[in-house]
N, C-alpha and C positions, 0 to 999 in steps of 0.2 A: 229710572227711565227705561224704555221699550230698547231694545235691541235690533239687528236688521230683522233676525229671525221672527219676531214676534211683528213685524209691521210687515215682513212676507203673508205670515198665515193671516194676517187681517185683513190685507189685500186678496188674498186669493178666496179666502170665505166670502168677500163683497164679490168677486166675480164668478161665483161657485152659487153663490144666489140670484144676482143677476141672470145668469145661466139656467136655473129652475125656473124662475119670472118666463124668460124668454120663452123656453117650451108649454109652460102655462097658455101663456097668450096666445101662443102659433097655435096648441090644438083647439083653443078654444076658438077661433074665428073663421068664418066663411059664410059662404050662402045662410046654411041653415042654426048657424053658430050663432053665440051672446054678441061676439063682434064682429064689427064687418074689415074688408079690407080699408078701408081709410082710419077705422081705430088700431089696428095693428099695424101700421104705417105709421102713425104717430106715435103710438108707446112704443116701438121699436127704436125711434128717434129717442128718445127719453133715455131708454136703456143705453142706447151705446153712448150716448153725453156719458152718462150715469158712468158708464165704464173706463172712456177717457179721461175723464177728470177725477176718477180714484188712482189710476195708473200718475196723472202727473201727480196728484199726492202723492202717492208712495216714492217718487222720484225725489223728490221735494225734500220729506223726512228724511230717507235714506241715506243723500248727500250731508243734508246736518247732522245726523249723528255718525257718519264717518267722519266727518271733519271733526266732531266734537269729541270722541272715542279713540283717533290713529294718530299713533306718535309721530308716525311720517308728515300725518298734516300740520300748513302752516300755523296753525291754533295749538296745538298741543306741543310742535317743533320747539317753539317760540315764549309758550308758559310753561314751566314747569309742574305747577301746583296750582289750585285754586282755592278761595275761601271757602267756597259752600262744593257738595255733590254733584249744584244742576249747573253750577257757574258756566261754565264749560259746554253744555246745551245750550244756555240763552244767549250765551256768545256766539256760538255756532249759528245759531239761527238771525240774528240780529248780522252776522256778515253776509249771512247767504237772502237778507229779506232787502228791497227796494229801500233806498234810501227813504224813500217817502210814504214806507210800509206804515199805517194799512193800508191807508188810500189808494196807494198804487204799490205793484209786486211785478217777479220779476216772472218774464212766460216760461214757461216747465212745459211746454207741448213739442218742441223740439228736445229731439233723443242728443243732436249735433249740440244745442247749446250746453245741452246736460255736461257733455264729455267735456266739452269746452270749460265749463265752472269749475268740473273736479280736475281738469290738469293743473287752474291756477290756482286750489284751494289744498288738493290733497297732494300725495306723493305720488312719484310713478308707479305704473301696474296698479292701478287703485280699479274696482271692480268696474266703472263705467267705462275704461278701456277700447279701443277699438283690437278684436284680437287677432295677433304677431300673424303677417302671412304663411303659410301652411306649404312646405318645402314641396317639390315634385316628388309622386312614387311614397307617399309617409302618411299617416293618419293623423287629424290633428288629435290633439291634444286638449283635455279638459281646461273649459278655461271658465272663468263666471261672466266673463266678457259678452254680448249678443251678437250675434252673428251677421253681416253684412245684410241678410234676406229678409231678419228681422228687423234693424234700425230702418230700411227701404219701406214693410209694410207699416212701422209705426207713422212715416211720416207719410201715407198715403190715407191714415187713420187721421190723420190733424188733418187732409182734404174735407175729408167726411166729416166729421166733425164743426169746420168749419161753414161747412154746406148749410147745416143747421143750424148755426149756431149765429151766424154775421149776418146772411141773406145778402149780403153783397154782390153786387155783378161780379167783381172779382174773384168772389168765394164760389159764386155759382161757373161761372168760365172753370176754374181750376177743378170740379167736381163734373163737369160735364166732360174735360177731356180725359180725368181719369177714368171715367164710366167708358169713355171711347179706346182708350188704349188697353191693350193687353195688360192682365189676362181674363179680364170681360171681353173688351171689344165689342159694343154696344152698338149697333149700325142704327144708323136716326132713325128710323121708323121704331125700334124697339127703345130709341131713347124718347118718343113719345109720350108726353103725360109724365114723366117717369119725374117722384120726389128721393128723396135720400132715403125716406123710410122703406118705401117701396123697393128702393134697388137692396137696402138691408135684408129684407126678407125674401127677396125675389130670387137673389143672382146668385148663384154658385161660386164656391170660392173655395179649392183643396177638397172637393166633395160635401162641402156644408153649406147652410147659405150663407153670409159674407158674415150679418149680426154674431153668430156662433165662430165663424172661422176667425173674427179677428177679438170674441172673449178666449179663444183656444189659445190665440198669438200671445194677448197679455200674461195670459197666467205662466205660460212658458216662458215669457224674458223676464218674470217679477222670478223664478225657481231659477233660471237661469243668472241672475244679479246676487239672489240671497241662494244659496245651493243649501 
């Protein structure tokens, strides 16, 4: 069976390639370019799904093979031994999958549910973590934990996501006031016309455009989780 390690580097080469994809498409499109602006607006949309829903894989796995791997967890606490090598994996997986798996599963797009499964599944200080407050006057301290700035942009990442993904009024409302609030701040006239691909490749975000700033985000809390 894979290890965290080895479902880190498989995540991070998916979004290390994504990430080439995406500079692909950007220079190739404009006026006089293969693409125009409405195709790079849509494959832009493509990609960042593409990169969301490898990130909640990777969250996904990574909790089952903690649980199935840490003596601390209730699954290993609890068995001592198993019959077979994967017994232990397909158990793992089989408590962390929806009763009603495949049909239905359980959502891995919140970072807060995440934390949530592994305090009832694993032991304390298990890497999904939220990390220990940080004393006055002191540096913190390495933690595998993500950092408050990063669980805030993942779940601004499930707006976006969503945006594309449901087309719901509701999906659309919650995507139109994150586009309004800092740190866009998007004044209606520039939220004109304006789809989710477009603000991907359009809008500034940490100096990049948003597509890139939030494959930067992923790869940094998948190194951050797996160190």
């Amino acid at each position: 069976m894979q290890t965290p390690v080895d479902h880190r580097i498989a995540f991070v080469k998916t979004i290390q390639h994504i990430r080439s994809v995406t500079t692909k498409v950007i220079s190739n499109s404009g006026p006089t370019k293969a693409l125009s602006a409405p195709d790079l607006h849509k494959i832009s949309e493509g990609l960042f799904l593409s990169a969301v829903t490898h990130w909640e894989e990777f969250c996904q796995v990574l909790l089952i093979t903690d649980l199935a791997t840490k003596t601390d967890g209730i699954l290993r606490r609890d068995v001592k031994s198993f019959r077979t090598k994967n017994a232990s994996f397909r158990l793992a997986e089989a408590m962390l999958s929806h009763v009603d798996h495949p049909n239905a599963f359980y959502d891995w797009s919140e970072f807060g549910k995440i934390c949530s499964r592994a305090d009832s599944f694993l032991g304390a200080g298990h890497r999904f973590a939220p990390p220990p407050p940080v004393p006055p006057a002191t540096k913190p301290s390495q933690s595998s934990a993500l950092p408050k700035a990063t669980v805030d942009e993942l779940a601004m990442f499930k707006r976006i996501r969503n945006s594309i993904a449901h087309k719901s009024d509701k999906a659309w409302d919650s995507f139109i006031k994150l586009v309004s609030a800092a740190p866009f701040s998007l004044a209606a006239k520039q939220r004109k016309g304006i789809t989710p691909g477009r603000f991907l490749v359009t809008q500034q975000w940490g100096g990049k455009v948003v597509l890139q700033h939030a494959l930067d985000t992923l790869e940094a809390a998948a190194l951050a989780l797996v160190p």
